[in-house]
LOSEVO-986657 format. One record per residue: x, y, z of N, C-alpha, C in turn; residue number from 0. Coordinates in steps of 0.02 Angstrom, whole numbers. Example, Ala and Ser with C-alpha at 12.3 -4.5 7.8 and 13.67 -1.06 7.14 Angstrom:
% LOSEVO-986657
n.east=660 n.north=-284 n.up=390 ca.east=615 ca.north=-225 ca.up=390 c.east=660 c.north=-165 c.up=390 nr=0
n.east=642 n.north=-112 n.up=354 ca.east=684 ca.north=-53 ca.up=357 c.east=645 c.north=2 c.up=394 nr=1
% end
This chain:
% LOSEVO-986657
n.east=-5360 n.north=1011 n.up=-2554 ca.east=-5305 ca.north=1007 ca.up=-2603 c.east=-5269 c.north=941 c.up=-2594 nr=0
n.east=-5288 n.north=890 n.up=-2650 ca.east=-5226 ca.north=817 ca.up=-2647 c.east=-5149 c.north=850 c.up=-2668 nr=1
n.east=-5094 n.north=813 n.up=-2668 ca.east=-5037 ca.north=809 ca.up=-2700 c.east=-5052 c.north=756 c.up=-2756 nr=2
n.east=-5017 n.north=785 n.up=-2784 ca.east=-5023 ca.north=751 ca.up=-2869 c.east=-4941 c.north=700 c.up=-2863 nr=3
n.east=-4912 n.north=712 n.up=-2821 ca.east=-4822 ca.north=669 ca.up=-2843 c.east=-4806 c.north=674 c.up=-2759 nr=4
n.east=-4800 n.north=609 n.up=-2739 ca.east=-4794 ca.north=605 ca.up=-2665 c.east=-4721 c.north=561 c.up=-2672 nr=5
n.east=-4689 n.north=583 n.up=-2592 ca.east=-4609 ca.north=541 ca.up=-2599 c.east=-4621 c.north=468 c.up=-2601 nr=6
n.east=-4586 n.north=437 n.up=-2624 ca.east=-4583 ca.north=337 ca.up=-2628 c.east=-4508 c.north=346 c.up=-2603 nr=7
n.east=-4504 n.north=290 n.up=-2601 ca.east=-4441 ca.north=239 ca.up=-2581 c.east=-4378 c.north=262 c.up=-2512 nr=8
n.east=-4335 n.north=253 n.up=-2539 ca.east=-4276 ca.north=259 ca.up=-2478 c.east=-4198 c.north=248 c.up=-2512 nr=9
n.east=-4159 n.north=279 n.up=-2476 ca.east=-4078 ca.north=301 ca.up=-2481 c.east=-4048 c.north=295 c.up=-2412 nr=10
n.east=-3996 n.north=287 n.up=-2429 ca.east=-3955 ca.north=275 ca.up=-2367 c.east=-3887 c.north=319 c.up=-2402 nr=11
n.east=-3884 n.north=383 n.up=-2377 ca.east=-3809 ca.north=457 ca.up=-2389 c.east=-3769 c.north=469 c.up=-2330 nr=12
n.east=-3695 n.north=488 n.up=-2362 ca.east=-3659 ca.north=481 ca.up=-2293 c.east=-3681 c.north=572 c.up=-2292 nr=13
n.east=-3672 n.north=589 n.up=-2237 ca.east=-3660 ca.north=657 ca.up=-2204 c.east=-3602 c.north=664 c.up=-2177 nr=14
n.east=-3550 n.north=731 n.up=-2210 ca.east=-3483 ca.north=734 ca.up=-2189 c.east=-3502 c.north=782 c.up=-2133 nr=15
n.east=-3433 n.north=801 n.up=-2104 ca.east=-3399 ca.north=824 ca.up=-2028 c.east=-3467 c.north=883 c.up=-2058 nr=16
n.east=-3461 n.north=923 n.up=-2102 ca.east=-3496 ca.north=1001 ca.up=-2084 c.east=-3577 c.north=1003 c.up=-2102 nr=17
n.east=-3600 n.north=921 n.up=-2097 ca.east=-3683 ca.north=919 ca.up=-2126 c.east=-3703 c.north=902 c.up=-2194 nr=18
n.east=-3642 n.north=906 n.up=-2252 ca.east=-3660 ca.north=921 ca.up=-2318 c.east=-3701 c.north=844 c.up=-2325 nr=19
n.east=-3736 n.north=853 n.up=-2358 ca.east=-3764 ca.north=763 ca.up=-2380 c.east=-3801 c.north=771 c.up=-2447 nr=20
n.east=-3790 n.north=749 n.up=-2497 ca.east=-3845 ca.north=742 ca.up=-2528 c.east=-3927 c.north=706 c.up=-2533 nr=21
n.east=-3974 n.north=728 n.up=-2547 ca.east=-4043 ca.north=727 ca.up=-2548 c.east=-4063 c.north=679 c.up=-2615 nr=22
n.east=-4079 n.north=601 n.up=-2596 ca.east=-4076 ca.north=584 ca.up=-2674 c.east=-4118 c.north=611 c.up=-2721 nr=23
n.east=-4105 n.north=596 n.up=-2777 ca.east=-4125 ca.north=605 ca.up=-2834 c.east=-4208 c.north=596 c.up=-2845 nr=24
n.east=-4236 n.north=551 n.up=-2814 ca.east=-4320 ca.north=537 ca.up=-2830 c.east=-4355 c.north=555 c.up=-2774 nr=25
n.east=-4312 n.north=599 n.up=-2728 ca.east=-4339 ca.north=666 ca.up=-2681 c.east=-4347 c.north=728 c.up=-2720 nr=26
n.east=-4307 n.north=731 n.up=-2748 ca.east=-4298 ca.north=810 ca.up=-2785 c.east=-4337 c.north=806 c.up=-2842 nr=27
n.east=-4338 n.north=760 n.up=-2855 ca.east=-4376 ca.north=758 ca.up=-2929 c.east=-4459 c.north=782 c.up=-2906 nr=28
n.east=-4472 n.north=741 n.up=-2841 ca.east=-4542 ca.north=764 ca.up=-2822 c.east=-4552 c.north=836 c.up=-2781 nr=29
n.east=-4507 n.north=859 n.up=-2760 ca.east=-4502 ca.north=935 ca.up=-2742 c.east=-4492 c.north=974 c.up=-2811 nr=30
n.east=-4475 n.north=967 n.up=-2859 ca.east=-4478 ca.north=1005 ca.up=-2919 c.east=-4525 c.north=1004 c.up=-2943 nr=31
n.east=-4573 n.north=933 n.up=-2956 ca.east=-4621 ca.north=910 ca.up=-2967 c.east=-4680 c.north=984 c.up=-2955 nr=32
n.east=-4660 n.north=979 n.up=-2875 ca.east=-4729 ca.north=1022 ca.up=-2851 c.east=-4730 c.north=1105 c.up=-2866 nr=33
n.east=-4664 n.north=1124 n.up=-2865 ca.east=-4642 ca.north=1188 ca.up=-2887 c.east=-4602 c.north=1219 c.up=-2898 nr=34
n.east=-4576 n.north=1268 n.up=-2884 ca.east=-4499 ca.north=1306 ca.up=-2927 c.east=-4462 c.north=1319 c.up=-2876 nr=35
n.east=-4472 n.north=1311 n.up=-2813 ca.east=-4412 ca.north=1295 ca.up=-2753 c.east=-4371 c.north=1252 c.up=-2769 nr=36
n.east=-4303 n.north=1264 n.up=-2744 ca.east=-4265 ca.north=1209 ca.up=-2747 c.east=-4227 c.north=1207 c.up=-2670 nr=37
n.east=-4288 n.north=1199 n.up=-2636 ca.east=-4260 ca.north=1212 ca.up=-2556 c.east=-4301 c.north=1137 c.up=-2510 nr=38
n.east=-4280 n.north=1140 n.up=-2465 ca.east=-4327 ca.north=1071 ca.up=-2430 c.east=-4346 c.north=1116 c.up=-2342 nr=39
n.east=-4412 n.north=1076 n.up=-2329 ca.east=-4403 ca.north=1132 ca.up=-2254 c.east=-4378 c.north=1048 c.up=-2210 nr=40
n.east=-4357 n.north=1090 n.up=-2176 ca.east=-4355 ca.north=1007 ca.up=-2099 c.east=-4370 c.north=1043 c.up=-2036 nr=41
n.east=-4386 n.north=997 n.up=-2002 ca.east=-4421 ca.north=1002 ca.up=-1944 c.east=-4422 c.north=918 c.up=-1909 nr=42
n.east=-4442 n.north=942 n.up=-1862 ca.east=-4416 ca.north=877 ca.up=-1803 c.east=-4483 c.north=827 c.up=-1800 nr=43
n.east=-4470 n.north=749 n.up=-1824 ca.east=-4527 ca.north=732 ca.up=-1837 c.east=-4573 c.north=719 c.up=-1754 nr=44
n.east=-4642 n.north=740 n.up=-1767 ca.east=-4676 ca.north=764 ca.up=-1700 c.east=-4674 c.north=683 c.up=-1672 nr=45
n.east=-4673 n.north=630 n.up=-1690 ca.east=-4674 ca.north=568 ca.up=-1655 c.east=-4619 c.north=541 c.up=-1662 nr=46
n.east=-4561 n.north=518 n.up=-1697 ca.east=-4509 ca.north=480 ca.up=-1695 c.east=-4454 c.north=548 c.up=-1683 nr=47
n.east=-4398 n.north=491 n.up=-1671 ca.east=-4316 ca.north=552 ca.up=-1675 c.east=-4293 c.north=546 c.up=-1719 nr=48
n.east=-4327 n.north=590 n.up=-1784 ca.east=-4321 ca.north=596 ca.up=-1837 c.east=-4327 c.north=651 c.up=-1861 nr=49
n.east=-4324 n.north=671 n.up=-1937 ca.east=-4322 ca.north=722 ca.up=-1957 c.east=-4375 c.north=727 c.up=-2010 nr=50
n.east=-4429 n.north=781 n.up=-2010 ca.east=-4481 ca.north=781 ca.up=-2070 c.east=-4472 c.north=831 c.up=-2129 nr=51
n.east=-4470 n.north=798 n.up=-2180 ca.east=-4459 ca.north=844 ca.up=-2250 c.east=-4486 c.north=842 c.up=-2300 nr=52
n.east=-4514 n.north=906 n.up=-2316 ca.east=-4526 ca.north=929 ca.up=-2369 c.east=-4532 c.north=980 c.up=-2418 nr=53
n.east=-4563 n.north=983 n.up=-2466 ca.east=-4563 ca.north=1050 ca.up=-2510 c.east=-4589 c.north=1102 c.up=-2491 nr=54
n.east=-4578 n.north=1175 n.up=-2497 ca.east=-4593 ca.north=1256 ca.up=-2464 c.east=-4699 c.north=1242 c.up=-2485 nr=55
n.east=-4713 n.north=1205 n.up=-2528 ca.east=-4770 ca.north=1223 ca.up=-2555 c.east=-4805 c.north=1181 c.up=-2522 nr=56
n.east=-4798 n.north=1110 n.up=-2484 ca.east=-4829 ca.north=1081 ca.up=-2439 c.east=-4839 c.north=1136 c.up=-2371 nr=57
n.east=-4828 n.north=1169 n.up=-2353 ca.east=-4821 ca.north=1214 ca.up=-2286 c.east=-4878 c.north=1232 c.up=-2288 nr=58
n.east=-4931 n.north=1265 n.up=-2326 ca.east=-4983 ca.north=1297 ca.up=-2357 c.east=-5049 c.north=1211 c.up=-2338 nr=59
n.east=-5035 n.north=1172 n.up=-2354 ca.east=-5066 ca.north=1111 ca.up=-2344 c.east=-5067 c.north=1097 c.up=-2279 nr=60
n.east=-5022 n.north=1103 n.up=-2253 ca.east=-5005 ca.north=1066 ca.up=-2170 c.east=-5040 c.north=1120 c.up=-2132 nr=61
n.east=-5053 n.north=1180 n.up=-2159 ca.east=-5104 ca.north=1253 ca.up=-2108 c.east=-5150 c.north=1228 c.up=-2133 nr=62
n.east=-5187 n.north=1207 n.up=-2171 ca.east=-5262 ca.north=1202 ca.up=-2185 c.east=-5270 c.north=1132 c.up=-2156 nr=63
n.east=-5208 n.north=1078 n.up=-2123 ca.east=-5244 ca.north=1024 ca.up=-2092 c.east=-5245 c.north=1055 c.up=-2029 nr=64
n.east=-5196 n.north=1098 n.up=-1985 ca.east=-5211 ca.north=1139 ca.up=-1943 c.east=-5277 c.north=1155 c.up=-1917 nr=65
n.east=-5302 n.north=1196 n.up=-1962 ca.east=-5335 ca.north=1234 ca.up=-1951 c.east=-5407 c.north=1176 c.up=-1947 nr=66
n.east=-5411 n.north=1134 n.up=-1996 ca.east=-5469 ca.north=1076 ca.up=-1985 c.east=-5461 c.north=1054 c.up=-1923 nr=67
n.east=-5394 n.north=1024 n.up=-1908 ca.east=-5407 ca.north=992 ca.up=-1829 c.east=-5452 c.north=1056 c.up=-1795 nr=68
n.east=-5417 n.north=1101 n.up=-1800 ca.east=-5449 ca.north=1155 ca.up=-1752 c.east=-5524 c.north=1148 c.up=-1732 nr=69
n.east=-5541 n.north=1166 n.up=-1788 ca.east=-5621 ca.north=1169 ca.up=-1803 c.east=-5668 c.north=1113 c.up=-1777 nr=70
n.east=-5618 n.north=1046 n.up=-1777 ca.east=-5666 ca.north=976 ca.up=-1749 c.east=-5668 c.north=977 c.up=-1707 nr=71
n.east=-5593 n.north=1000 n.up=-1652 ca.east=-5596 ca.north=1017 ca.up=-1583 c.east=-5616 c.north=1073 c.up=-1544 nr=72
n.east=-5635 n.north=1120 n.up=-1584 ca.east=-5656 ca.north=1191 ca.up=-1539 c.east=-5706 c.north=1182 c.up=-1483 nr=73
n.east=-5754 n.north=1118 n.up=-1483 ca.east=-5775 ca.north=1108 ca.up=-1409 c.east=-5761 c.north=1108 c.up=-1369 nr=74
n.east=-5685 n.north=1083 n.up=-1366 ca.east=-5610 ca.north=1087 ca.up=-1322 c.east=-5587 c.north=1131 c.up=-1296 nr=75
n.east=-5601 n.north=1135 n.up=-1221 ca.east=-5591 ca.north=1226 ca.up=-1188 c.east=-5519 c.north=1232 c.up=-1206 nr=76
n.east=-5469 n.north=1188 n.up=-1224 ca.east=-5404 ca.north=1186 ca.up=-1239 c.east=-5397 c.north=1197 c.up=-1317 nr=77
n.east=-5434 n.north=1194 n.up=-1362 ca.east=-5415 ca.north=1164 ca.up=-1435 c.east=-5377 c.north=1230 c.up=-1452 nr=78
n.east=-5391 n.north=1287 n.up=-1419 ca.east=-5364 ca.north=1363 ca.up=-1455 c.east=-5282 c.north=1373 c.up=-1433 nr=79
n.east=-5259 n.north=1322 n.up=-1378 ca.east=-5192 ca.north=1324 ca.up=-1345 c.east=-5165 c.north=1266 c.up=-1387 nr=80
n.east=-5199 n.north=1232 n.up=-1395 ca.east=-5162 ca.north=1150 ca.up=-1433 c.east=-5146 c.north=1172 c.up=-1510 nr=81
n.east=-5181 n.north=1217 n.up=-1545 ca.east=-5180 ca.north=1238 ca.up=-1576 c.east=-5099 c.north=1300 c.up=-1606 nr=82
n.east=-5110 n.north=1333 n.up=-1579 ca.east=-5065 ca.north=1382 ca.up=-1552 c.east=-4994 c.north=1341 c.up=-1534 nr=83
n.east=-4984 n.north=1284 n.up=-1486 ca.east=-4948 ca.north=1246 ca.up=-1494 c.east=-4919 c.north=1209 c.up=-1552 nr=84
n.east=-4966 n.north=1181 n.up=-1596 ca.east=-4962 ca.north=1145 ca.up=-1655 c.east=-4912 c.north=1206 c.up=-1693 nr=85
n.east=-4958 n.north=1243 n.up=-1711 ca.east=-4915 ca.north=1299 ca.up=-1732 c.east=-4863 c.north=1330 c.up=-1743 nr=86
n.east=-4840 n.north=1328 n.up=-1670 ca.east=-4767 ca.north=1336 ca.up=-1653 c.east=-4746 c.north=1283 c.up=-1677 nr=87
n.east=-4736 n.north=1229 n.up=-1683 ca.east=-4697 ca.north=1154 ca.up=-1680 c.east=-4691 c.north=1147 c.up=-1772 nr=88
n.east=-4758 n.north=1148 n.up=-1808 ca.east=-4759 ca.north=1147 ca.up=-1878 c.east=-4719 c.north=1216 c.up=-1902 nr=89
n.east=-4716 n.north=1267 n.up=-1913 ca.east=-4688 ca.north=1329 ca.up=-1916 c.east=-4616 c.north=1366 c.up=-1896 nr=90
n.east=-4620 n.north=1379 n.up=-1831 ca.east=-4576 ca.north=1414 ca.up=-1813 c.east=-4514 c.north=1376 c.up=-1793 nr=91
n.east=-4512 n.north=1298 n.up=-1779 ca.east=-4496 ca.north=1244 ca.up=-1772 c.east=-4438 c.north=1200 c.up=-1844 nr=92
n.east=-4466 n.north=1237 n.up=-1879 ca.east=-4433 ca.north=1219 ca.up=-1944 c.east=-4356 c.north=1242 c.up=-1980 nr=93
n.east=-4309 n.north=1226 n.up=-2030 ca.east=-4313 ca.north=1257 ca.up=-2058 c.east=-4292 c.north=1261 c.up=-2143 nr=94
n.east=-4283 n.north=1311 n.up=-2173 ca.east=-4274 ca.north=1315 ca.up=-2239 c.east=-4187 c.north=1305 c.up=-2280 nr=95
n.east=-4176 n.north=1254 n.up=-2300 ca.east=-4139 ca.north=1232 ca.up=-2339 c.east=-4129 c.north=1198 c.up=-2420 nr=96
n.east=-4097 n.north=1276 n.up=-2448 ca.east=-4071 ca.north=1260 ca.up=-2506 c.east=-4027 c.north=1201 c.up=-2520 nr=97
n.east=-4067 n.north=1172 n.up=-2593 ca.east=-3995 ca.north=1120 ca.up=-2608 c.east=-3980 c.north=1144 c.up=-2667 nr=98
n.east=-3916 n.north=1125 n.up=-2689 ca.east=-3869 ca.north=1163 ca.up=-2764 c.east=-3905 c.north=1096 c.up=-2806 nr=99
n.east=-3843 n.north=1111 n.up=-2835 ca.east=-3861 ca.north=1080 ca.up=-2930 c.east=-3843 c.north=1006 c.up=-2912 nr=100
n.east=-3796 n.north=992 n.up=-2880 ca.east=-3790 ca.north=920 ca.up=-2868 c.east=-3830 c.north=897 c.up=-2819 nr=101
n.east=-3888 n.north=935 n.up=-2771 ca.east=-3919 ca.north=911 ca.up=-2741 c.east=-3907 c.north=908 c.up=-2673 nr=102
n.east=-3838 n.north=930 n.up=-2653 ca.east=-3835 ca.north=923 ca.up=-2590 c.east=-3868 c.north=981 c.up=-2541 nr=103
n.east=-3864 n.north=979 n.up=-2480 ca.east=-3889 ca.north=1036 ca.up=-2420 c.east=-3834 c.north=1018 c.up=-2386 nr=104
n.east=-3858 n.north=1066 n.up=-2344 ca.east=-3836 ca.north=1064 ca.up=-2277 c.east=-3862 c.north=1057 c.up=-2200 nr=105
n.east=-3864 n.north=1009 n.up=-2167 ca.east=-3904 ca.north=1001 ca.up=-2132 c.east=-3892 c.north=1050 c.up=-2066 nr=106
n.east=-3924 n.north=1087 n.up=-2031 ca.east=-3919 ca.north=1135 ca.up=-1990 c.east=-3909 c.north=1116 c.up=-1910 nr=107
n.east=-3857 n.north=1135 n.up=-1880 ca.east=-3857 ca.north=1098 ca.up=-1843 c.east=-3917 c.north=1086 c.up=-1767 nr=108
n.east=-3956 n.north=1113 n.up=-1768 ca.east=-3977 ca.north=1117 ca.up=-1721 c.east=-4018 c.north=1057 c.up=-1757 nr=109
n.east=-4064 n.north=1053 n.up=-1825 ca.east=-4081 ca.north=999 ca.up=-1865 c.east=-4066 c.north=903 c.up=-1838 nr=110
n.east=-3991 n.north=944 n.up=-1859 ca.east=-3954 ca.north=870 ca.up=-1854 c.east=-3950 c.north=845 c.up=-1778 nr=111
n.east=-3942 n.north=912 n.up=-1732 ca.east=-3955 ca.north=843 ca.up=-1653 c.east=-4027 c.north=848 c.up=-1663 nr=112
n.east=-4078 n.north=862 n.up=-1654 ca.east=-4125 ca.north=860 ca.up=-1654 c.east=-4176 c.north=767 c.up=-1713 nr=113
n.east=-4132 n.north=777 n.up=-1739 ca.east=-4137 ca.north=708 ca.up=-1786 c.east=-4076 c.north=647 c.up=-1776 nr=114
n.east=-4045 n.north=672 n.up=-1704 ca.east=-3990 ca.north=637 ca.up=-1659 c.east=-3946 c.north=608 c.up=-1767 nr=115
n.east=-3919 n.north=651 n.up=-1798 ca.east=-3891 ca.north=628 ca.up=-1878 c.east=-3845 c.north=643 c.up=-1854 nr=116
n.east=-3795 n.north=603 n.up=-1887 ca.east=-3712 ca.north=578 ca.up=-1854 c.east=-3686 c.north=606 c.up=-1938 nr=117
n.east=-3645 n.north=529 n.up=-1961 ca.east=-3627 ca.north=511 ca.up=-2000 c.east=-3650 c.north=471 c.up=-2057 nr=118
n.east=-3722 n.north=466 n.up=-2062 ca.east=-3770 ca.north=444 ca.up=-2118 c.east=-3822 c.north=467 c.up=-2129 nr=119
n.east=-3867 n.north=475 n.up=-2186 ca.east=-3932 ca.north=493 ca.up=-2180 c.east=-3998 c.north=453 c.up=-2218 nr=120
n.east=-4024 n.north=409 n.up=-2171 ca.east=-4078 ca.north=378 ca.up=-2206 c.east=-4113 c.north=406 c.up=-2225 nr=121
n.east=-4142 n.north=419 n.up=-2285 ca.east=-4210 ca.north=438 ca.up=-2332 c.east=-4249 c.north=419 c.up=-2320 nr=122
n.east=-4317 n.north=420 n.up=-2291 ca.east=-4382 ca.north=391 ca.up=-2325 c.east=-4412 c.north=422 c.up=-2330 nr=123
n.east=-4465 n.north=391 n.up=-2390 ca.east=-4519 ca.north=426 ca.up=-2434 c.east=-4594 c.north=407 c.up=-2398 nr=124
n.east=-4633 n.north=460 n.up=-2380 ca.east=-4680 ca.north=458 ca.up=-2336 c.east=-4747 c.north=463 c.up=-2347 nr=125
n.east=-4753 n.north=487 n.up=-2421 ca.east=-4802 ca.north=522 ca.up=-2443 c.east=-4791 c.north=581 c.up=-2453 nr=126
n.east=-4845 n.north=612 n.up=-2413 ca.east=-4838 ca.north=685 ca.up=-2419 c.east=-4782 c.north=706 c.up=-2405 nr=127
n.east=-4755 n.north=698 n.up=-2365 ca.east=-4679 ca.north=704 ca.up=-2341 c.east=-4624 c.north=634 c.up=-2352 nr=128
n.east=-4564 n.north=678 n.up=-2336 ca.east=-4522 ca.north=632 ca.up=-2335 c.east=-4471 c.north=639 c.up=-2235 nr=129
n.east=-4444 n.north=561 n.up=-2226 ca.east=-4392 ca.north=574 ca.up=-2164 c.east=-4328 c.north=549 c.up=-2170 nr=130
n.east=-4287 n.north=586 n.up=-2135 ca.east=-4218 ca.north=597 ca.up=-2138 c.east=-4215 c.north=562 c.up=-2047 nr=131
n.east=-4184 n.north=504 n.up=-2045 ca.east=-4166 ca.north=474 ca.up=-1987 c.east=-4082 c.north=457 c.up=-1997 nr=132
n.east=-4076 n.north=450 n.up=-1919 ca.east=-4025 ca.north=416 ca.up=-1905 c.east=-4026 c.north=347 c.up=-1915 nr=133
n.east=-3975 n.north=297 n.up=-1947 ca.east=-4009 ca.north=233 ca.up=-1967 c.east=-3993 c.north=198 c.up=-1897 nr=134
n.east=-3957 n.north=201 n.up=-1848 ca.east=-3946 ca.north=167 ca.up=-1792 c.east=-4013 c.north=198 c.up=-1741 nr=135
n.east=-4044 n.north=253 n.up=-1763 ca.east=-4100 ca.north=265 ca.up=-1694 c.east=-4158 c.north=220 c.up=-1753 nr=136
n.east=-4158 n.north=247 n.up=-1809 ca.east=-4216 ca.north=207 ca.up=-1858 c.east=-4213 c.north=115 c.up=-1807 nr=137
n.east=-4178 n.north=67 n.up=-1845 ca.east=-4155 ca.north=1 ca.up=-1801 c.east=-4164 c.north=12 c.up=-1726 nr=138
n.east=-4156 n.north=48 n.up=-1688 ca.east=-4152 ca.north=40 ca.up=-1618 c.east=-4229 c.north=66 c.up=-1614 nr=139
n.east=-4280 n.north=121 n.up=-1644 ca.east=-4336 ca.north=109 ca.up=-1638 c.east=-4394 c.north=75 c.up=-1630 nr=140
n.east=-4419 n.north=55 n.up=-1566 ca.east=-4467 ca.north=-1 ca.up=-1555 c.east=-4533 c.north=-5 c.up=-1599 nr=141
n.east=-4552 n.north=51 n.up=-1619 ca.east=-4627 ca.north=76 ca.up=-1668 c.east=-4615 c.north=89 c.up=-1739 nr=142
n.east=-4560 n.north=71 n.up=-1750 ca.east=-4565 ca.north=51 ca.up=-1836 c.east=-4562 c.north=-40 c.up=-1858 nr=143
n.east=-4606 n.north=-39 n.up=-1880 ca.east=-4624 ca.north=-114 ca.up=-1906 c.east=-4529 c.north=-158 c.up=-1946 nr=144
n.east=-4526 n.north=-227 n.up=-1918 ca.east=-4481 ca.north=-248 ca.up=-1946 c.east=-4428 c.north=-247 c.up=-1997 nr=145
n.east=-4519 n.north=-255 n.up=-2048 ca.east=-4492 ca.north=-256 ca.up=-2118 c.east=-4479 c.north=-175 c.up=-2146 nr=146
n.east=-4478 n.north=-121 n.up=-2121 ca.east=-4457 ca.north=-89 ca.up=-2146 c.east=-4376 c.north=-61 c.up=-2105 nr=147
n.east=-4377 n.north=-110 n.up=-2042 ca.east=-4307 ca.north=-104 ca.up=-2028 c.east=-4240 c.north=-150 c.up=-2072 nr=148
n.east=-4287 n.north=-196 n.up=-2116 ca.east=-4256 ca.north=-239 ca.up=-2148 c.east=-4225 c.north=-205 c.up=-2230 nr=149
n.east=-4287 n.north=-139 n.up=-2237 ca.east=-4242 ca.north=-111 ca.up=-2279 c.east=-4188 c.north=-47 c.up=-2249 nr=150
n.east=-4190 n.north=-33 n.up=-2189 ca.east=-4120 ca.north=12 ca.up=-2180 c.east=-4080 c.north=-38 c.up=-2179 nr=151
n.east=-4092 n.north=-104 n.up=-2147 ca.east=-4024 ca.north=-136 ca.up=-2171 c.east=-3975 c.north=-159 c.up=-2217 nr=152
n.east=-4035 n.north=-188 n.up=-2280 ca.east=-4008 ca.north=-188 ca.up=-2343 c.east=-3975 c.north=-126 c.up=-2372 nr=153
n.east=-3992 n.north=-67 n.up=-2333 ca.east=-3940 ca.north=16 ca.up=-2383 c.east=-3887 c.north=-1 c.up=-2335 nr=154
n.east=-3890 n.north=-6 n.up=-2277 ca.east=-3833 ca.north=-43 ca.up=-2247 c.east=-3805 c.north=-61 c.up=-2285 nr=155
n.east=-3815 n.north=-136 n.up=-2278 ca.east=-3769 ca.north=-182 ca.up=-2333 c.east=-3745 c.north=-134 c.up=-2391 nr=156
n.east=-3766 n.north=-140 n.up=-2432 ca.east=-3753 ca.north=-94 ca.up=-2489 c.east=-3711 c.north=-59 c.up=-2490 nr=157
n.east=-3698 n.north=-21 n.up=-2439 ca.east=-3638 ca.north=20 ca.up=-2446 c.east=-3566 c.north=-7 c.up=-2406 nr=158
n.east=-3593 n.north=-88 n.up=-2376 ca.east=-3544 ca.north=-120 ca.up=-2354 c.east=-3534 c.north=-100 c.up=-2251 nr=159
n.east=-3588 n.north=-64 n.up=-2235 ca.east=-3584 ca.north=-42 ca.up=-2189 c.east=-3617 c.north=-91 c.up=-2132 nr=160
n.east=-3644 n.north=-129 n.up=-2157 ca.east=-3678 ca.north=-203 ca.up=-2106 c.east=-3641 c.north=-242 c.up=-2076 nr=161
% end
């Protein structure tokens, strides 16, 4: 199964004292896109200190890549525990958040330390998914390439925050 409408671009939203933030606009458009949720899941991105998001109907996609790793590795006296692990981390690891009519959520807190989110929330568009970073751990990250630290800085700027 491809996705037909994958996330692009990036935002830079403040997040007040109780989590509220809004989710931009050409996020939601591609979570509507895919189906009649108007919810986002998050979960802790498995390599950066970040946050991974997306639509309830990608979840169904991310078990059938599951389940492929599985199958390549089952030679692996381990692949049935790594597995089982994965599992836990994609799944139970997650979770489900409604946004209203203006788009905002709420970010949960266990979410928000877990995505170390303060008082801003960088967007990016990932493809299949989208991530929700902190823009000071994003910049202080050694394994994201320059130029894309060059655009959290420009939403920086932008909002006068540079």
């Amino acid at each position: 199964m491809a996705l037909e409408h994958l996330f692009q671009g990036s935002a830079l939203n403040a997040v007040d004292a109780k989590g509220r933030v809004s989710v931009p606009a050409f996020l939601r458009s591609i979570i509507e896109r895919r189906g009649d949720a108007r919810t986002i899941v998050l979960a802790k991105h498995e390599a950066f200190p970040a946050l991974s998001a997306y639509d309830p109907s990608y979840s169904a996609l991310k078990h059938g890549k599951l389940e492929r790793l599985l199958e390549k590795e089952e030679t692996n006296a381990d692949a049935q525990l790594e597995y089982e692990q994965r599992n836990l981390m994609a799944f139970a690891a997650t979770e489900e958040v409604p946004y209203d009519s203006s788009g905002r959520i709420v970010l949960p807190p266990m979410m928000r330390r877990k995505g170390g989110i303060e008082d801003l929330a960088l967007f990016l568009g990932t493809g299949e998914t989208f991530q929700i970073w902190s823009p000071k751990l994003f910049l202080a990250e050694p394994r994201v390439p320059e130029d894309m630290k060059d655009i959290a800085r420009f939403r920086l700027e932008e909002r006068g925050l540079a």
